[in-house]
C-alpha positions in Angstrom: 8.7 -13.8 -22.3 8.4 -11.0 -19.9 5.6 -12.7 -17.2 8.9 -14.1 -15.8 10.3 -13.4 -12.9 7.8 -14.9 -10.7 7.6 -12.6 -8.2 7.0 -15.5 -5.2 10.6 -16.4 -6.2 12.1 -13.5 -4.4 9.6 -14.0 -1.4 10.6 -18.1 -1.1 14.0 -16.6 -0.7 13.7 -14.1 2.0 11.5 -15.9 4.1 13.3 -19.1 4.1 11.3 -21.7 2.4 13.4 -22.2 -0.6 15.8 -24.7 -0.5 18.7 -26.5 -1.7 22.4 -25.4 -2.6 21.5 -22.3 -5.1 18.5 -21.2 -2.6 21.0 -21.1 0.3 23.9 -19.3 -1.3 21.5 -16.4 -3.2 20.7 -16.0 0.7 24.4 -15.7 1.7 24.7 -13.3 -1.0 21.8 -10.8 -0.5 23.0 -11.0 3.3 25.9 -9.2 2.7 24.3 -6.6 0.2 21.9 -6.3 3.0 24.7 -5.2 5.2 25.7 -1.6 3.9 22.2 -0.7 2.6 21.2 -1.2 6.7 24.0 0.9 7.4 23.1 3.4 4.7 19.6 3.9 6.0 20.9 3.7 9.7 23.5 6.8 9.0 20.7 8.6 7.2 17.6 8.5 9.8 20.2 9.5 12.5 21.3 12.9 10.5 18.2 13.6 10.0 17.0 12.9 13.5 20.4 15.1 14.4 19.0 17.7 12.6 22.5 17.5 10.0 20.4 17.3 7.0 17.7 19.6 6.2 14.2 18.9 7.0 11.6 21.5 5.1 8.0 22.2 6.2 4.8 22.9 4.2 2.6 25.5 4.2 -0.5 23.0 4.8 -0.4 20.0 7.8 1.2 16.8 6.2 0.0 13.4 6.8 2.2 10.6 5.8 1.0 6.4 5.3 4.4 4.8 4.7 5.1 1.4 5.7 8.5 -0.5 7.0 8.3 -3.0 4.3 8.7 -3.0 0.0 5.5 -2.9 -1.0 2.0 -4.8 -0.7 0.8 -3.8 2.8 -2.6 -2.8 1.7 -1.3 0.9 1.8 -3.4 2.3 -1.4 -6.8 1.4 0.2 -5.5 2.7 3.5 -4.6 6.4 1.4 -7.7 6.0 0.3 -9.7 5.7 3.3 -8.1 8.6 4.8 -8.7 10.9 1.8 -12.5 10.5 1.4 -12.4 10.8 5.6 -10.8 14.0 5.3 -12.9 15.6 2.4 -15.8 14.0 4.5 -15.0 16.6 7.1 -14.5 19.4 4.8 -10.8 19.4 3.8 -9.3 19.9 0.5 -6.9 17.0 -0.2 -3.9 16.6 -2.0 -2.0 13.3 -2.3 1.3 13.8 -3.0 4.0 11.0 -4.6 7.1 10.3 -5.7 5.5 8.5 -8.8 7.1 5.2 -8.6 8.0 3.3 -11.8 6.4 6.2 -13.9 8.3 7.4 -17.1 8.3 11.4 -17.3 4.1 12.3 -18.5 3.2 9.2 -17.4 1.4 8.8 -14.3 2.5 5.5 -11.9 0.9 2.4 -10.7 -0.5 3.8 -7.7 -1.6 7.4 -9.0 -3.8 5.6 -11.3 -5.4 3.8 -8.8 -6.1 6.2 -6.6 -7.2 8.1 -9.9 -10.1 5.6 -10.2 -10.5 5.4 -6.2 -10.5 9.4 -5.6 -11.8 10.7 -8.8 -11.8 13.9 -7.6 -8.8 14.2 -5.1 -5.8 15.8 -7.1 -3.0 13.5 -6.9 0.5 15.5 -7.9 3.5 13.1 -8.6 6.9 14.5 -7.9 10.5 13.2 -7.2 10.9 16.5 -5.4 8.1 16.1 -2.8 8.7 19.2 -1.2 8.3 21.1 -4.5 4.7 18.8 -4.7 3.5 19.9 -0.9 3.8 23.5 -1.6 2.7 23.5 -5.3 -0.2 21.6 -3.8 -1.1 24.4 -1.2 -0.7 27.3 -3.8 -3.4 25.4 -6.0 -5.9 25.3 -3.0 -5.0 21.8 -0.8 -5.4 22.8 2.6 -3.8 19.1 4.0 -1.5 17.1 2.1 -1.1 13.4 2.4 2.2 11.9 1.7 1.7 8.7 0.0 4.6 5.9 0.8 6.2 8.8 2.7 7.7 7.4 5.7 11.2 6.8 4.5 11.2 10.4 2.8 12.0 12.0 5.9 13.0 16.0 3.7 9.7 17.3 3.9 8.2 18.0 7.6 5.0 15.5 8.4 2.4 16.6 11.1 1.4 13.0 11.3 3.5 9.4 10.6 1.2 6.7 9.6 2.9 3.2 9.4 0.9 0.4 7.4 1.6 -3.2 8.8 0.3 -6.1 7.1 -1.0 -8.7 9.3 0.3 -11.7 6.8 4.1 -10.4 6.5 4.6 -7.5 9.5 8.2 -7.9 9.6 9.3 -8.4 6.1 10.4 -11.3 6.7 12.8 -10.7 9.5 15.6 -8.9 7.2 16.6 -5.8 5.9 16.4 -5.1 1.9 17.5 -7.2 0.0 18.2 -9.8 2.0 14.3 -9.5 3.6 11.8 -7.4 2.4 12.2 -4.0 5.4 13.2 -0.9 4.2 15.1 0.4 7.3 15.0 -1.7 10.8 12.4 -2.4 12.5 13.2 0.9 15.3 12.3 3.1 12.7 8.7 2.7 13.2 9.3 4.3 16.8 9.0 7.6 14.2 5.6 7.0 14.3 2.5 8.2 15.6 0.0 5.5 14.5 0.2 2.3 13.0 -2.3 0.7 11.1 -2.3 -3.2 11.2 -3.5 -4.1 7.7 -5.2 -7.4 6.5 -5.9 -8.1 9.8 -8.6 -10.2 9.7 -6.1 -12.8 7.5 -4.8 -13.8 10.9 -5.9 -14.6 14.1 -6.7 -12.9 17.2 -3.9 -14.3 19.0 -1.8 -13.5 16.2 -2.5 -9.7 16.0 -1.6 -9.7 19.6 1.7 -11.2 19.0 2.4 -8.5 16.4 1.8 -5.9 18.8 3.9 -7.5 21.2 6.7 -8.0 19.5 6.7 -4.4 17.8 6.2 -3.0 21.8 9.3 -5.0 22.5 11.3 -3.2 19.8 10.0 0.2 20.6 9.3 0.0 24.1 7.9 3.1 25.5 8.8 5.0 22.4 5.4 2.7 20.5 3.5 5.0 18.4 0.2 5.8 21.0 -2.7 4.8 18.3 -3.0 1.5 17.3 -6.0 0.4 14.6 -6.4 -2.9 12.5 -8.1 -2.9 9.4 -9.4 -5.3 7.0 -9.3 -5.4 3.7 -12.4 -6.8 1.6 -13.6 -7.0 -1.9 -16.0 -4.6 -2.7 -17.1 -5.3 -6.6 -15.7 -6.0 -9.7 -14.7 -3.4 -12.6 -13.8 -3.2 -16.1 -11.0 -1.2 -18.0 -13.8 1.1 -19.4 -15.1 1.6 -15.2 -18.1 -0.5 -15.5 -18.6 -2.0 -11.8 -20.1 -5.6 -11.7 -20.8 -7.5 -8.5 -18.9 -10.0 -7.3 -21.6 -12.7 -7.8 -20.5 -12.4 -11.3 -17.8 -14.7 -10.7 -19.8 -17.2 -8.5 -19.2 -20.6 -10.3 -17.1 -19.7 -13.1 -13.8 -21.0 -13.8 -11.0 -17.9 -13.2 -7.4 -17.4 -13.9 -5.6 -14.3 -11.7 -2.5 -12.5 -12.3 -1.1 -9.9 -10.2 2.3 -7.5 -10.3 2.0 -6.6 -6.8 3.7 -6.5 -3.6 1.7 -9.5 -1.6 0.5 -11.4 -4.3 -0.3 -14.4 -1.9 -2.9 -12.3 -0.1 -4.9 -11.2 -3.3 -4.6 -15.0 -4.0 -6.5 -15.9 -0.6 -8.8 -13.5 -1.0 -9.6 -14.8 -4.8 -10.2 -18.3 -3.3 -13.1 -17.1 -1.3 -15.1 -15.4 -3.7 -16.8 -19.2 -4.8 -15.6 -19.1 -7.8 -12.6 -22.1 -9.5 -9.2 -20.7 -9.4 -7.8 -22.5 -11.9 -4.4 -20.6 -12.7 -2.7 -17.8 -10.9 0.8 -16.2 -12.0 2.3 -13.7 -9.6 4.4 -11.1 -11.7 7.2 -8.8 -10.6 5.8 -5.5 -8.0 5.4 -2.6 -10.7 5.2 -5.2 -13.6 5.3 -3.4 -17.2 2.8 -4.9 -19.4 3.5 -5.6 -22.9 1.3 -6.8 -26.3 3.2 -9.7 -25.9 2.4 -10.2 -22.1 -1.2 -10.0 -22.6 -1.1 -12.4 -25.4 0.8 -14.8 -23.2 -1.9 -14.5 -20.3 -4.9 -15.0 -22.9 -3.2 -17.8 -24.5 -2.3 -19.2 -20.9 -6.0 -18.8 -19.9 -7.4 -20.1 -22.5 -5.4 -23.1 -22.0 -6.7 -23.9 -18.8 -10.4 -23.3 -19.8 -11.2 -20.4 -17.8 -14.5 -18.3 -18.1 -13.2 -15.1 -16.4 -9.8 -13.5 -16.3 -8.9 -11.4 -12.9 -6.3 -9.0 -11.6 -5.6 -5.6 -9.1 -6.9 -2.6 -9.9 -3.2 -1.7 -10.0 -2.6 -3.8 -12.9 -6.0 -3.0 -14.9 -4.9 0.4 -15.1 -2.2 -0.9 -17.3 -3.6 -3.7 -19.2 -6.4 -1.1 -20.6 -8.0 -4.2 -21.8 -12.1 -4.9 -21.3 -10.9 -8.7 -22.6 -7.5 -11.0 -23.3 -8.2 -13.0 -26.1 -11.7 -13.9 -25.9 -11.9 -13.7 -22.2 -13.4 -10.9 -20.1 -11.1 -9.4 -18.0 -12.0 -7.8 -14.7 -10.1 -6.1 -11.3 -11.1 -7.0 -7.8 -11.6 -3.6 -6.2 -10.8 -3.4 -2.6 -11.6 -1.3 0.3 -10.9 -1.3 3.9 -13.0 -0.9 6.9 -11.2 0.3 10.5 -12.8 -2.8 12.8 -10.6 -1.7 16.0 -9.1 1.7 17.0 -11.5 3.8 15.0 -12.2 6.4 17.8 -8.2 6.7 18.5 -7.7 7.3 15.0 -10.2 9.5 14.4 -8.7 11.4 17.3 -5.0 12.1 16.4 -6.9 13.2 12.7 -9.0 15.9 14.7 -5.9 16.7 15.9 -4.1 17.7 12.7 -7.0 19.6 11.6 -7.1 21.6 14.1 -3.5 23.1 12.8 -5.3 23.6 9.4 -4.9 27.1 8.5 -9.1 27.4 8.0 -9.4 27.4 11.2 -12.8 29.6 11.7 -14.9 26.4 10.5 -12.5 23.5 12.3 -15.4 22.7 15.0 -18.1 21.9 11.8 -15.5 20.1 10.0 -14.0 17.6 12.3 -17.9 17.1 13.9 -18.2 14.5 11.0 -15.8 12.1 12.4 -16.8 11.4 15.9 -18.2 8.3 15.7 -18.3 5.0 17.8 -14.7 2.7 18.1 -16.5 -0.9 17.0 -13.3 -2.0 18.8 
């Protein structure tokens, strides 16, 4: 059946831990695929920065939240954040995508998230990005953000946000597919802020080892703002958008899926909600649900006695399914909270409003996010 590959597989791989004869030569094999696809991305990011292939502005500032890794760094919730901070202050947002995994009508993974997360932010999906930006500004955005934009380096950005999560910042050590970066670790001298994600998964002394070793590949050339976020559960909801709180699950017996990027980190955060996890089957990023698939997880659940059934809002949107089998299913919504570098952040945002062609009310609009840095 379909729940197969597990995506952990492919992590146990890249970062080392699995082992024996087959483990060790599917390493010595990705390694040298990993070889021209560096080189590809190498060759690329330096005619861009040559200025030998085109790069093309937008009528409206462009803020970007990319990240240096495939998937999972808590990136959705951090679009998110920024969106309701800049309608807070008056904007009129577009997010713009390339609409991973999406078949043509079909809206993708992450659009449908933020669909449920920003009901009324207009989201446009678009291979041709550029195309997206400007339709976006004809139909009244006045900023654009660029989700997972920071390897699509065609359309002009006024700001390069970089997501980093705390549990996995370095994918692993290795480029694709060999590790899990997209492009070497350099790349994120790009940037102009870097959000550490997850970061109250790990220690103190580990965040500051993270920074330390990214100053050390970027030297002076580190993006200037530096925040940390974590990431939290805020309630439970239901494929029809009923909200529940999280108490609901205090007790009971659960079984988790996820088809997600990190599936180890919605895993930890699961075990601390006081419930039983009892079962927990991590799915390929992107994972296409089938009839079959959700027959296979209700019969798998059932099996182990569970009371409650629980995935990402990512993979709710696809299930469409208030129960499996005779088990309620329910999504752990998450949401982030900026605990250090708020007032920095804030900052370089006032700054791209301030190109924001309404200009004659840019002093009331960006009023709204001075606030204290509870760093």
């Amino acid at each position: 059946m379909s729940l197969l590959p597990d995506a952990d597989s492919f992590h146990r791989l890249a970062d080392g831990s699995a082992r024996g004869p087959v483990a060790a030569l599917s390493r010595a094999a990705l390694t040298a695929l990993s070889v021209p696809y560096g080189l590809a991305m190498t060759v690329r990011n330096a005619a861009y920065d040559r200025h030998l292939l085109r790069i093309v502005s937008a009528p409206v500032p462009v803020v970007s939240v990319g990240n240096l890794t495939l998937g999972g760094t808590g990136k959705t919730p951090l679009v998110a954040w920024i969106a309701k901070r800049l309608c807070e202050a008056g904007r009129h947002v577009t997010i713009v995508s390339r609409g991973y995994g999406a078949k043509l009508g079909e809206r993708s993974d992450e659009s449908a998230e933020l669909g449920i997360l920003l009901p009324n932010v207009p989201h446009r999906a678009d291979r041709d990005r550029v195309a997206a930006a400007h339709a976006a500004a004809a139909h009244g955005a006045d900023i654009v953000i660029l989700d997972d934009g920071f390897q699509h380096r065609r359309l002009a950005r006024d700001l390069d946000i970089v997501a980093v999560d705390a549990t996995n910042p370095f994918g692993c050590g290795f480029i694709f597919p060999r590790g899990l970066l997209r492009e070497p670790l350099v790349g994120l001298c790009r940037a102009q802020a870097v959000v550490l994600t997850r970061a109250s998964f790990v220690t103190s002394d580990r965040r500051a080892e993270i920074r330390r070793t990214l100053a050390a590949v970027c030297g002076s050339r580190l993006p200037a703002v530096w925040a940390e976020a974590s990431h939290a559960p805020v309630h439970l909801r239901t494929a029809s958008g009923t909200t529940m709180p999280l108490d609901f699950l205090q007790g009971k017996r659960i079984a988790a899926f996820a088809g997600i990027g990190n599936p180890a980190a919605f895993r930890t955060t699961l075990e601390k909600l006081g419930s039983t996890l009892v079962g927990f089957r991590a799915l390929a990023d992107h994972h296409a649900y089938s009839r079959e698939d959700n027959a296979a997880i209700a019969g798998w659940a059932h099996d182990l006695h569970a009371d409650a059934i629980v995935t990402t809002l990512k993979d709710l949107v696809k299930v469409e399914a208030e129960h499996l089998g005779d088990i309620p299913l329910v999504a752990l919504q998450i949401a982030i909270e900026i605990t250090a570098g708020l007032e920095s952040f804030d900052r370089v945002l006032r700054t791209i409003l301030s190109r924001s062609p309404s200009g004659s009310t840019r002093t009331q609009q960006t009023s709204s996010m001075t606030q204290h840095d509870p760093a």
